[in-house]
Each structure stands twice: as C-alpha cells, then as structure tokens.
Backbone as a chain_set.jsonl record, in Angstrom:
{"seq": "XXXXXXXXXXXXXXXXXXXXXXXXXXXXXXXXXXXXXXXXXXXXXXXXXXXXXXXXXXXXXXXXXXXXXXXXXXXXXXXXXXXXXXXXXXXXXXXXXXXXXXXXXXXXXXXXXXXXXXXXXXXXXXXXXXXXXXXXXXXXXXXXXXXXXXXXXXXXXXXXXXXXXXXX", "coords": {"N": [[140.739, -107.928, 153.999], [140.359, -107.975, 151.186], [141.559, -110.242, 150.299], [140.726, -111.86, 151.648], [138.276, -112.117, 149.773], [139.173, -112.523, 147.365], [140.204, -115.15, 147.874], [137.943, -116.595, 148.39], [136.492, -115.572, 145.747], [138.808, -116.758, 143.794], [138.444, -119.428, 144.968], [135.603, -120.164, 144.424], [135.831, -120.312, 141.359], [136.778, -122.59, 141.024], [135.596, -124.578, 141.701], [133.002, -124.142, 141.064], [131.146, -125.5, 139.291], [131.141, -127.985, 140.596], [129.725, -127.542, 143.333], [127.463, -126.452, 141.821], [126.166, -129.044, 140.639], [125.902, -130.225, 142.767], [124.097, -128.823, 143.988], [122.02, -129.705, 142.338], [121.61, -132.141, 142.57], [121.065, -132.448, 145.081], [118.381, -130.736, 144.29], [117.122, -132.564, 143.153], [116.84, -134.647, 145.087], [115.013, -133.631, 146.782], [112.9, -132.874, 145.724], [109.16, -133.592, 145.051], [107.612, -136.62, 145.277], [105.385, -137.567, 142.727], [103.406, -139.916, 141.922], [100.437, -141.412, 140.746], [98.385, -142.875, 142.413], [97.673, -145.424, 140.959], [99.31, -146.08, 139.558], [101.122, -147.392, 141.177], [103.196, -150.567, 142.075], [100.722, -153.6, 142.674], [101.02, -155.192, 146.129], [101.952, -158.344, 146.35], [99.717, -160.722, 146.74], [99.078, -164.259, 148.617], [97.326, -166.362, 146.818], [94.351, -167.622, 148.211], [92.941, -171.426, 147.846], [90.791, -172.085, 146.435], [90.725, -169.658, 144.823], [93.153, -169.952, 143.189], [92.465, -172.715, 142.009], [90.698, -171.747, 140.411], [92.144, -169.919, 139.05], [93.452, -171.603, 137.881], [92.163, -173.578, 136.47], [90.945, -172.245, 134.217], [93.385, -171.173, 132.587], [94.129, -173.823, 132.241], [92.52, -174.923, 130.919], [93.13, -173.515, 128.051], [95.247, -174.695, 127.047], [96.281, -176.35, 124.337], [94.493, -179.31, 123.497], [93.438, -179.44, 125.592], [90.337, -179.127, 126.839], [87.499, -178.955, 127.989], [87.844, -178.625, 131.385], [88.307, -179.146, 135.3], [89.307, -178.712, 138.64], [90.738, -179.816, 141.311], [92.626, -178.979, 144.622], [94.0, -180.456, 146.957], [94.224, -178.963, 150.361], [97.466, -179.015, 152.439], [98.14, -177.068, 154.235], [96.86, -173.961, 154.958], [98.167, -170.855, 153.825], [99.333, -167.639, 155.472], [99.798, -164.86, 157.208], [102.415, -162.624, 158.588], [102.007, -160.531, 160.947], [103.854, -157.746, 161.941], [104.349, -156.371, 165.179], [104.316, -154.161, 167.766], [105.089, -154.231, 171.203], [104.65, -153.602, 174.281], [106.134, -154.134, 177.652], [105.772, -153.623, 181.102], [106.001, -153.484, 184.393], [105.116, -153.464, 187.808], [106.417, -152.83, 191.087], [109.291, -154.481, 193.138], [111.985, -155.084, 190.84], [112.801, -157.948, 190.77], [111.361, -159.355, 191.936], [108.026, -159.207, 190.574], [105.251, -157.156, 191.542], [103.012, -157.217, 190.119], [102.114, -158.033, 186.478], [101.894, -156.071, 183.062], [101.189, -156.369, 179.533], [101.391, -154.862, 176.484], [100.029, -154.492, 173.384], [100.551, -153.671, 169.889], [99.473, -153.392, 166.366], [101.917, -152.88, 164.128], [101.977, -150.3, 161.521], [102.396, -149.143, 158.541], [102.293, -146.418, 156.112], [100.1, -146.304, 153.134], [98.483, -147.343, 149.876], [96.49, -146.414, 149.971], [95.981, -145.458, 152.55], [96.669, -145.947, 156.278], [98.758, -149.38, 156.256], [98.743, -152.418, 157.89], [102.252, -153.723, 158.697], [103.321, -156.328, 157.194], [105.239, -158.831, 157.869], [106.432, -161.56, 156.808], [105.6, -163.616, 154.737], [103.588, -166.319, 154.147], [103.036, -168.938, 152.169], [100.307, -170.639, 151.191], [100.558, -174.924, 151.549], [100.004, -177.166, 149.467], [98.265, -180.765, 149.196], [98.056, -182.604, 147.202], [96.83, -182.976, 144.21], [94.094, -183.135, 141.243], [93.064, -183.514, 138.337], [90.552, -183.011, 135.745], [89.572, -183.374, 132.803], [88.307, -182.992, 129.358], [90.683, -184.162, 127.367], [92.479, -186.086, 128.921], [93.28, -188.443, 128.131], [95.163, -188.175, 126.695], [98.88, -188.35, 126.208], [100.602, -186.464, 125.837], [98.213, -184.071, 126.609], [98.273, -185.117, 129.12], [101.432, -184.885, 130.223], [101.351, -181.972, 129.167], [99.505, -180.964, 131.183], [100.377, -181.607, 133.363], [103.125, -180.944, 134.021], [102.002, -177.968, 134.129], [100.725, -177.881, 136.592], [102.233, -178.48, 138.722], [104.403, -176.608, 138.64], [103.139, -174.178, 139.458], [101.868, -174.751, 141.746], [103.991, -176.084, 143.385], [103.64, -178.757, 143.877], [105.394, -182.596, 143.734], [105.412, -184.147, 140.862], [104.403, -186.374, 141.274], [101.892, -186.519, 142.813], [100.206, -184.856, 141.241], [97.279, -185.841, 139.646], [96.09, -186.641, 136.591], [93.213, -186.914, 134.751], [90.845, -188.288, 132.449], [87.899, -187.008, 131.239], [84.616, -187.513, 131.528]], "CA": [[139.427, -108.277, 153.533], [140.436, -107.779, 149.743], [142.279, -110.963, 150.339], [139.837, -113.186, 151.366], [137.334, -111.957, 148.825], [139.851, -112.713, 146.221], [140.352, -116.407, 148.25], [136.846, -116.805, 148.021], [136.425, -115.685, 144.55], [138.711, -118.211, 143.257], [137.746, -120.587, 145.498], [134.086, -120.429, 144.025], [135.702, -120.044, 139.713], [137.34, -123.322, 141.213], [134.608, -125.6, 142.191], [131.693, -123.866, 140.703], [130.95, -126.655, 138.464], [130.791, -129.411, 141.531], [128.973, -127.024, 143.947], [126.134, -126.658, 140.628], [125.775, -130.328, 140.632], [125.803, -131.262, 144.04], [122.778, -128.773, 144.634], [121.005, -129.725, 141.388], [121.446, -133.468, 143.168], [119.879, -132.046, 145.971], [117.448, -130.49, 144.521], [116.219, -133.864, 142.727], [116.004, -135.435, 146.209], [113.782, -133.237, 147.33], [110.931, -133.274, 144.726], [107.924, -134.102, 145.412], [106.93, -137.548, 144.149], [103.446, -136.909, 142.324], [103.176, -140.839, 141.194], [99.601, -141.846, 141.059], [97.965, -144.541, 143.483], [97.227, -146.635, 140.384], [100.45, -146.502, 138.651], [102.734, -148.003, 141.982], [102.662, -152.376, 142.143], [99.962, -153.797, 143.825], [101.736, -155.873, 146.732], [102.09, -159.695, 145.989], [99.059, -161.433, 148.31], [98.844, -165.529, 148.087], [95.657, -166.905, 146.502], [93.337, -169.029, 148.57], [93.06, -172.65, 147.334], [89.647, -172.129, 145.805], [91.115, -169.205, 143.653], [94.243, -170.66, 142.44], [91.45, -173.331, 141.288], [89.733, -171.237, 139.352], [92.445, -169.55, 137.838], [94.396, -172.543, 136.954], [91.078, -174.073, 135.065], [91.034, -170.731, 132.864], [94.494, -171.541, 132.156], [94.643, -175.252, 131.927], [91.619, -175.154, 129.171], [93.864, -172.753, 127.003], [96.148, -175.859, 126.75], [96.013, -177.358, 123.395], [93.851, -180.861, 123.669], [92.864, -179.774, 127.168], [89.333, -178.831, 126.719], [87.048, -178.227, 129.643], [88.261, -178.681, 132.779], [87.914, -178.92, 136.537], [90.754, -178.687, 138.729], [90.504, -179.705, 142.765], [93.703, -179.116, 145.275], [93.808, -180.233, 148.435], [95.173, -178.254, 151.013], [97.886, -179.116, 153.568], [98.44, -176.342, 155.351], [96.534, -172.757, 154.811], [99.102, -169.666, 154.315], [99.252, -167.137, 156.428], [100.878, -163.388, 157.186], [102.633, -162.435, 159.835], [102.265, -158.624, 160.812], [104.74, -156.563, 163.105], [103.761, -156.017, 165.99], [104.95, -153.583, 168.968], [104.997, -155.099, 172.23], [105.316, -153.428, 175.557], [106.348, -155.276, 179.061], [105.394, -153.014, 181.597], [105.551, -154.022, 185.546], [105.191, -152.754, 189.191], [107.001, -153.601, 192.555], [110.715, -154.747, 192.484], [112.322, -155.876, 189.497], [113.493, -159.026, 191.222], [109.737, -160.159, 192.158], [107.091, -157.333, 190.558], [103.594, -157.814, 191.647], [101.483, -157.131, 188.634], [102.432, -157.497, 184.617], [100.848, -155.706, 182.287], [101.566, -156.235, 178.339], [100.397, -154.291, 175.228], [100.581, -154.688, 171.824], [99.66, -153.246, 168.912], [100.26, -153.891, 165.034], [102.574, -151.925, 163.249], [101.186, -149.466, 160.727], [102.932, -148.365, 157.282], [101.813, -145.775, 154.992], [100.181, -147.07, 151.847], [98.093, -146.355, 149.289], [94.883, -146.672, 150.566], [95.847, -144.865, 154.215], [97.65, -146.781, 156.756], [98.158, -150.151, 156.076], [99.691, -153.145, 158.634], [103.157, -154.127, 158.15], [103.655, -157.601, 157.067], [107.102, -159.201, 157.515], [106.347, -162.659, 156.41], [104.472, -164.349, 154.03], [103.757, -167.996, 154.025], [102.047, -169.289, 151.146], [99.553, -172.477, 151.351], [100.818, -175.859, 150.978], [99.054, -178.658, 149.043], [99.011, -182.499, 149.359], [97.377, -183.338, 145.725], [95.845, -182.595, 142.927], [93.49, -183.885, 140.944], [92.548, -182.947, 136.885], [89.297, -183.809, 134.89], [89.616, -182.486, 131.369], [88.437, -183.797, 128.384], [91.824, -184.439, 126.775], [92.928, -186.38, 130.044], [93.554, -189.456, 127.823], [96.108, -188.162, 125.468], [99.955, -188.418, 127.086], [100.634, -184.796, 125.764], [97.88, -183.451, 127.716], [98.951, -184.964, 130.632], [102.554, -184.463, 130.31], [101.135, -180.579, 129.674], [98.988, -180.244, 132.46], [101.213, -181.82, 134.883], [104.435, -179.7, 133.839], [101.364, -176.747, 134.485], [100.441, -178.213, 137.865], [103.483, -178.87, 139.555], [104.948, -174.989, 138.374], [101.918, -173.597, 139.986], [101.852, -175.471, 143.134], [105.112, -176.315, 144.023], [104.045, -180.138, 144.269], [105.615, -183.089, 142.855], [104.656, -184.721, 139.688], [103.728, -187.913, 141.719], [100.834, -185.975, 143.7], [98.991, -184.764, 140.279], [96.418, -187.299, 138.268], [94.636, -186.325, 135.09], [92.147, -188.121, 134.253], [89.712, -188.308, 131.38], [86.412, -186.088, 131.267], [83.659, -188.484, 131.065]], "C": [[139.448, -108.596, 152.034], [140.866, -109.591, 149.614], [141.803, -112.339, 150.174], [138.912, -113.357, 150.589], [137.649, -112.098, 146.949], [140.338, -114.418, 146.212], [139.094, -117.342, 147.841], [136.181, -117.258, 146.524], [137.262, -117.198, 143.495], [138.835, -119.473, 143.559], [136.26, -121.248, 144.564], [134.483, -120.906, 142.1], [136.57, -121.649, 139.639], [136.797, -124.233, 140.55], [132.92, -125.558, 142.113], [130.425, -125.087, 140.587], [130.047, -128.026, 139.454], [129.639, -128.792, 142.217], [127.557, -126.896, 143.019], [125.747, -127.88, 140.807], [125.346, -131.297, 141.757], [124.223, -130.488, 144.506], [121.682, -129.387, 143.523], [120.257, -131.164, 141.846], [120.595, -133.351, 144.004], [118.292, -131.464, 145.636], [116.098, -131.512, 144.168], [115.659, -134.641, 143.96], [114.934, -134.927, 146.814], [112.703, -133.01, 146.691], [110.438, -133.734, 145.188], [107.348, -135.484, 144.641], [105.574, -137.439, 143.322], [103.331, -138.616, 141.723], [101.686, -140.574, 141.701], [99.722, -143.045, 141.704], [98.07, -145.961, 142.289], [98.571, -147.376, 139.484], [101.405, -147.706, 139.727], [101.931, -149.787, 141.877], [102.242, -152.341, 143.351], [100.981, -154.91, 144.884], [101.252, -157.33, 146.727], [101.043, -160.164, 147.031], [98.94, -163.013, 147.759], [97.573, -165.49, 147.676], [95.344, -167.644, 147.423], [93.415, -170.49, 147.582], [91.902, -172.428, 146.396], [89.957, -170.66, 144.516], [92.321, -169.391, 143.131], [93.363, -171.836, 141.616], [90.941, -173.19, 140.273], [90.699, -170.799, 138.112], [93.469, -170.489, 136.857], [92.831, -173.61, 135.666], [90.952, -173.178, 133.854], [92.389, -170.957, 132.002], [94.917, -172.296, 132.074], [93.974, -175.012, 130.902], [92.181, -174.317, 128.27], [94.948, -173.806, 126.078], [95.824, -176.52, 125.487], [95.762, -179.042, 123.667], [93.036, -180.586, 124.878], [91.136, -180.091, 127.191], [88.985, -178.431, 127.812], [87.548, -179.033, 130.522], [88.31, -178.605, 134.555], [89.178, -178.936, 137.53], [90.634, -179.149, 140.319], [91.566, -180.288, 143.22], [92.825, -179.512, 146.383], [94.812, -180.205, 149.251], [95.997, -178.766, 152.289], [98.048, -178.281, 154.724], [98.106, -174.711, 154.611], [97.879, -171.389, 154.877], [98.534, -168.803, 155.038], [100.351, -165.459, 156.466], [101.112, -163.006, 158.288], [102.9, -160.922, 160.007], [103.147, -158.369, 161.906], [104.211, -156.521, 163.823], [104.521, -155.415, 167.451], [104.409, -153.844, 170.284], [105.951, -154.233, 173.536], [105.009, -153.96, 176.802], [106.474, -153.54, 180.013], [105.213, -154.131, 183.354], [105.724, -153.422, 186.812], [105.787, -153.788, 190.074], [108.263, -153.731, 192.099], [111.106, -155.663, 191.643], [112.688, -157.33, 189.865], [111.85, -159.959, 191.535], [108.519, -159.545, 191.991], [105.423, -158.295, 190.903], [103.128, -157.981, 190.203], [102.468, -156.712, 187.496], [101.662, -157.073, 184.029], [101.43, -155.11, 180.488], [100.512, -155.696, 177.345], [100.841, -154.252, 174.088], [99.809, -154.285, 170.915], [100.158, -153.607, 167.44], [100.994, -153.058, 164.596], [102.335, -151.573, 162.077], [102.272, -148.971, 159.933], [101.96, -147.425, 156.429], [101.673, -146.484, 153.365], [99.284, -146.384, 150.9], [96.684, -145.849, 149.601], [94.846, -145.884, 152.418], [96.768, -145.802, 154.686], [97.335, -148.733, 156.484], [99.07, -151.215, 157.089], [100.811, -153.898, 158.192], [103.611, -155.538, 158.313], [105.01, -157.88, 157.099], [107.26, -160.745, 157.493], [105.412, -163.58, 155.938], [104.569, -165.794, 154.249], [102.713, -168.014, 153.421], [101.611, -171.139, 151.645], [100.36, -173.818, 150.864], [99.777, -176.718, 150.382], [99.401, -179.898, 149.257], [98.848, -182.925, 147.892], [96.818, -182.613, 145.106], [95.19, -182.971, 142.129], [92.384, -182.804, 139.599], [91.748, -183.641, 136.225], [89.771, -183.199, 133.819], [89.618, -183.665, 130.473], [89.368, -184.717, 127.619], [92.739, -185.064, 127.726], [93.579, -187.707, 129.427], [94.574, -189.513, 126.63], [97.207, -187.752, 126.345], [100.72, -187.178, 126.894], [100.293, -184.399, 126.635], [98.226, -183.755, 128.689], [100.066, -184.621, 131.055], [102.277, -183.058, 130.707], [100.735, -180.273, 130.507], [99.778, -180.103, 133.846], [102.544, -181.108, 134.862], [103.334, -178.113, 134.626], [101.588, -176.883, 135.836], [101.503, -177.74, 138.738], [104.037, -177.467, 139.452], [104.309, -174.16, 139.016], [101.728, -173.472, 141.056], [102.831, -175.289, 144.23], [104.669, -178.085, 144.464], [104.487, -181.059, 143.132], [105.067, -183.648, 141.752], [103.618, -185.734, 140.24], [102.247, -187.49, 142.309], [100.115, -185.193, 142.531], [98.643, -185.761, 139.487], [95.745, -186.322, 137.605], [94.274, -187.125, 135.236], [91.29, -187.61, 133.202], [88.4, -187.595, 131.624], [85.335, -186.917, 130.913], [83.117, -187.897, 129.557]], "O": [[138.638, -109.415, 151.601], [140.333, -110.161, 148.662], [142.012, -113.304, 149.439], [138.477, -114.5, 150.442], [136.995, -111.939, 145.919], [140.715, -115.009, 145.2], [139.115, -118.408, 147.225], [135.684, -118.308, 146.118], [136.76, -118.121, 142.855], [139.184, -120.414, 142.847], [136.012, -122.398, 144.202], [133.7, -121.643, 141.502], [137.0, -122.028, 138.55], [137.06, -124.703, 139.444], [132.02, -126.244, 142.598], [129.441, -125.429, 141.242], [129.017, -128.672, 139.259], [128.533, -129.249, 141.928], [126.528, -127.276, 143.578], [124.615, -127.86, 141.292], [124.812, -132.405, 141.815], [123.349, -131.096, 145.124], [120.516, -129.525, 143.891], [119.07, -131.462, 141.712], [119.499, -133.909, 143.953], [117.301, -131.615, 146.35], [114.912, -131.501, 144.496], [114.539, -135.144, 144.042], [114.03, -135.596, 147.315], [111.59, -132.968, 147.215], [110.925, -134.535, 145.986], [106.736, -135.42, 143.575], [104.678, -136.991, 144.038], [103.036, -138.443, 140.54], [101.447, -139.851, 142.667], [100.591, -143.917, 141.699], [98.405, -147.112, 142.567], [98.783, -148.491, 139.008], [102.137, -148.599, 139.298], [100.762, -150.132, 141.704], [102.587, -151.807, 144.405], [101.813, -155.511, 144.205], [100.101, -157.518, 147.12], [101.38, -160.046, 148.209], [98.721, -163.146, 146.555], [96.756, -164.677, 148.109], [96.149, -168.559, 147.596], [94.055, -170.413, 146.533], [92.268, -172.699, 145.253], [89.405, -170.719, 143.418], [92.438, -168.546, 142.243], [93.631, -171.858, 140.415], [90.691, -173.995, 139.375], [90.533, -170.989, 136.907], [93.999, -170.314, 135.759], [92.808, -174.035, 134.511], [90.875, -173.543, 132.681], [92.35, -170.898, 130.773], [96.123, -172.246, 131.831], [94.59, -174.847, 129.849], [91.457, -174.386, 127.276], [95.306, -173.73, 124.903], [94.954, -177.383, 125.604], [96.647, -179.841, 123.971], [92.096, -181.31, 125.207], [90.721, -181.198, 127.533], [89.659, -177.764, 128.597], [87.644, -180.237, 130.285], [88.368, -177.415, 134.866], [90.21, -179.261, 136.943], [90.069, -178.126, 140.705], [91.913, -181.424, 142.894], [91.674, -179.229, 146.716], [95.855, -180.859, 149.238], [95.295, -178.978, 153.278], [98.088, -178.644, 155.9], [98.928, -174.246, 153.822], [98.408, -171.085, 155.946], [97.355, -168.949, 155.358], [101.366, -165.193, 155.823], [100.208, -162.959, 159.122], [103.739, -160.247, 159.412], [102.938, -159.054, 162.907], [103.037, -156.628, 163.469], [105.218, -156.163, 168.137], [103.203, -153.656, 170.447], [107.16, -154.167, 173.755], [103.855, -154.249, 177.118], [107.115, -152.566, 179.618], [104.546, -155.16, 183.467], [106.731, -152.714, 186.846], [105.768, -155.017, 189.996], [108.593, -153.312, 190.99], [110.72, -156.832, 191.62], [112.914, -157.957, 188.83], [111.573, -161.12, 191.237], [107.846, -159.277, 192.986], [104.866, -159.364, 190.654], [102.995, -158.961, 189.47], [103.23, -155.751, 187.39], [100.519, -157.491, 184.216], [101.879, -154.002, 180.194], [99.3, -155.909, 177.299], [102.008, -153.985, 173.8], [98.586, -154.421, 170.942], [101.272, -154.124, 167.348], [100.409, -151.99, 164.778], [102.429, -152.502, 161.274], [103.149, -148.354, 160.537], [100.841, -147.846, 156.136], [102.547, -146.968, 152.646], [99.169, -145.158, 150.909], [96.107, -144.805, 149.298], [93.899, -145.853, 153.205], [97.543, -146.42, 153.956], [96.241, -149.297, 156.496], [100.252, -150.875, 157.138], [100.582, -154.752, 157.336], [104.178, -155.94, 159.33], [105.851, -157.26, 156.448], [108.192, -161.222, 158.139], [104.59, -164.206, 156.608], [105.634, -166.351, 154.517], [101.663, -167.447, 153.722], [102.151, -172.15, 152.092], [100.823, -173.759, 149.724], [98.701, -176.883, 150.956], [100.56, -180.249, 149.48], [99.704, -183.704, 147.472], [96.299, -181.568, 145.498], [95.971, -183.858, 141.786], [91.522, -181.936, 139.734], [92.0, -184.825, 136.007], [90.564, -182.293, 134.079], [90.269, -184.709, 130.486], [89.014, -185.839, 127.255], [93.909, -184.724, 127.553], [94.463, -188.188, 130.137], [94.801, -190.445, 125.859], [96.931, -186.939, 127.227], [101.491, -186.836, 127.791], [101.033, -184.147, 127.586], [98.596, -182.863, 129.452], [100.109, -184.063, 132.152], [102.566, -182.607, 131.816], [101.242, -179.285, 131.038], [99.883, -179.301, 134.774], [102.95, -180.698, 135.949], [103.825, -177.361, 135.468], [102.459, -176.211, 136.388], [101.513, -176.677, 139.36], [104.156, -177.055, 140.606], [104.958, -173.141, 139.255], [101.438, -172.397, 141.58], [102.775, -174.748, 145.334], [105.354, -178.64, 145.323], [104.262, -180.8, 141.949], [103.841, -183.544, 141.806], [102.455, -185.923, 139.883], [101.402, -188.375, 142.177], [99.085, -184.729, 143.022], [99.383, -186.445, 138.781], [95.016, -185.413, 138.002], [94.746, -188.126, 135.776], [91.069, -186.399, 133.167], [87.93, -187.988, 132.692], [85.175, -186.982, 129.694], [82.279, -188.53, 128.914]]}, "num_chains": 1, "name": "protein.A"}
C-alpha cells in the first residue's frame, strides 16, 4: 500500500502543473455566459427595395455636389429566406403499395434572443434591373461618376443600368 501511495504521490509532484491547467481549462468552459441581449450582433436581414431607397438618398445627398435627391430601383426579383424545416413521411399498408400518405412538417426553431427564433439556412437578397437618380448636381461628371461608383457598390448592378440625371 506504502508503495502505491508513494507511486501516486510522485505521480501527482509530476504532473501537478498540467492536471492545474487542464481543470482551470475546464473550469472556463463551463462558465456561465452572462452577455447581455443587447451587446450580441443583430443578425444580417436584406432591406426591402423601398428601404435601401431611402437609405441610399440619406447617403447619396452627403455626396459633395449631390444635393437633394431621389433615388428609384426597380426590382427584378424580391429576396427571400429559406427556413429549415423538419419533414416527416409517414404511411400505412405495404411498403411496396401503402394506402394512405400522410406528411408533416414543421419549421425548425433555434434559440435566440428574443425566445425561439426559426432557423434560416439561406438568404437570397433582391435583385434589381435599374436605377434611376434625380439630384440636383446630376449635371456635373463628378457627381455622376460619384453617385454611380455609390450605386453600383450598393446594388450589385452594372454601371450601364444607373442614370443620373439633373434635378429640375
């Protein structure tokens, strides 16, 4: 008994050191997160066409020359989110010819901050066909150069598919 309590011993005056560190590791994983709701990032959602509108006029008229401004996309194709969804196939009689199907589905639910929230697993953001800029400063080749470098960064369409134009 002396033997192994002397195996033990400097077993432990060994590997103290690691055994300290490996629970201190442990004990970090297990904390309790305490973040607040307001501190974590809000999750990325596309804009609508009518607020990408708005906020690109707020931020075109900042544009040196721009002045006021109006801004109108038009949309090719609305984005969209695609949620999870669990899906069960369910049927009676023999597997080879069953009388009656009967499928159910439901969305799939994550924890968030707000309670449960449905789990998205693919975004698709809106396309546009055009664009189309009023602003005072529509007649100086700056501003348009600037707006349309804005546009096009914004969008994702080509140069050829935004016009400035002049602000009456």
């Amino acid at each position: 008994m002396k033997k192994i309590d002397k195996g033990v011993q400097k077993t432990w005056e060994k590997y103290k050191y690691v055994a300290l560190v490996i629970l201190a590791g442990l004990a970090l994983l297990l904390w309790p997160d305490r973040q607040e709701p307001s501190r974590q990032a809000p999750s990325a959602q596309p804009l609508s066409a009518e607020e990408l509108q708005k906020d690109m006029e707020e931020v075109l008229g900042k544009i040196a020359g721009v002045g006021q401004v109006q801004v109108l996309l038009t949309v090719e194709a609305d984005g969209e989110r695609q949620l999870a969804q669990n899906t069960e196939l369910r049927y009676s009689g023999d597997t080879a010819s069953p009388e009656k199907y009967e499928r159910t589905s439901e969305i799939g639910m994550k924890d968030g901050i707000n309670g449960d929230e449905p789990m998205i697993i693919r975004t698709l953001y809106p396309t546009y066909r055009g664009a189309l800029i009023v602003c005072q400063g529509g007649d100086s080749a700056d501003v348009k150069l600037a707006v349309t470098a804005a546009v096009t960064s914004l969008t994702g369409l080509s140069s050829d598919r935004v016009t400035v134009a002049k602000w009456q």
